[in-house]
N, C-alpha and C positions, 0 to 999 in steps of 0.2 A: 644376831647378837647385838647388845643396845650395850653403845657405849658410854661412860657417866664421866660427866666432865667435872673434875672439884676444881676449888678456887684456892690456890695457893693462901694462906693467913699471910699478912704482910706483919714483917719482924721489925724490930729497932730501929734498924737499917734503913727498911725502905721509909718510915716514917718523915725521913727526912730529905725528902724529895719535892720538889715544885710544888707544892699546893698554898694557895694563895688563901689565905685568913680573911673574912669579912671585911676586915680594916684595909687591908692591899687592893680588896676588890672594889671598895666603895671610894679609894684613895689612889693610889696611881697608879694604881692597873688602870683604871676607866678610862674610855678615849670617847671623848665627843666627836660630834661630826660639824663639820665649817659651819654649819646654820646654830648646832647649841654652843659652841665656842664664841661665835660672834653675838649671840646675843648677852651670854657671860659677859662680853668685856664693852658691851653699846655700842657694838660699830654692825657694818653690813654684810654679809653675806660675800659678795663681792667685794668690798675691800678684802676682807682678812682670807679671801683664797687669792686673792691677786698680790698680795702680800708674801702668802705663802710660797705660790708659785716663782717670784724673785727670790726666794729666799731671804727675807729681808724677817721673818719671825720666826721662832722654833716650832715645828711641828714634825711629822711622822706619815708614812705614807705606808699603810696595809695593804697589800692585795692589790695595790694600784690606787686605793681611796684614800682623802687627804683625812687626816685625824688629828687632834689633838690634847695632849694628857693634863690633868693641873697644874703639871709643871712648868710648862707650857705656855699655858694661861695669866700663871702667874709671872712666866717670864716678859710675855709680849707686856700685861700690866706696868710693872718694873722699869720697863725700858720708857715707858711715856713717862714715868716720874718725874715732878720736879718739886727740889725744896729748895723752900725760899732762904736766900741769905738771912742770916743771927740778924736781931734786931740790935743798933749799938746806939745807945744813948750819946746827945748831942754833949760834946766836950766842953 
């Protein structure tokens, strides 16, 4: 006897379950790995997991491997920022 398996149709319901849209996938779902993160931001390989490993920048740790997301990226950028004091014309 041959048993046939159907596939339940997914309703209303489940449509609105975890599924990540091209924009999330190509945007902060993505995790870089310490070699594309570091060259994202011009530093080394070695610095920014030595960095990481102090915890001294945001990142995220998968499976045991060090990752990190644009936001991330953008955060460690952020933190080196510096603006310059307002120019004040001489009195």
């Amino acid at each position: 006897m041959t048993t046939v398996r159907t596939r339940r149709r997914s309703t209303k319901a489940d449509d609105t379950t975890a599924q990540a849209t091209p924009e999330e996938v190509n945007g902060e779902l993505q995790h870089y790995k310490v070699e594309e993160a570091a060259a994202l931001i011009g530093m080394s390989r070695r610095w920014l997991a030595g960095r990481a490993a102090a915890r001294e920048v945001p990142c995220t740790y998968i499976s045991g491997q060090l990752r990190f997301t644009p936001a991330h990226i953008r955060a460690i950028s952020k933190a080196g920022e510096v603006i310059p004091a307002q120019y004040r014309p001489a009195s």
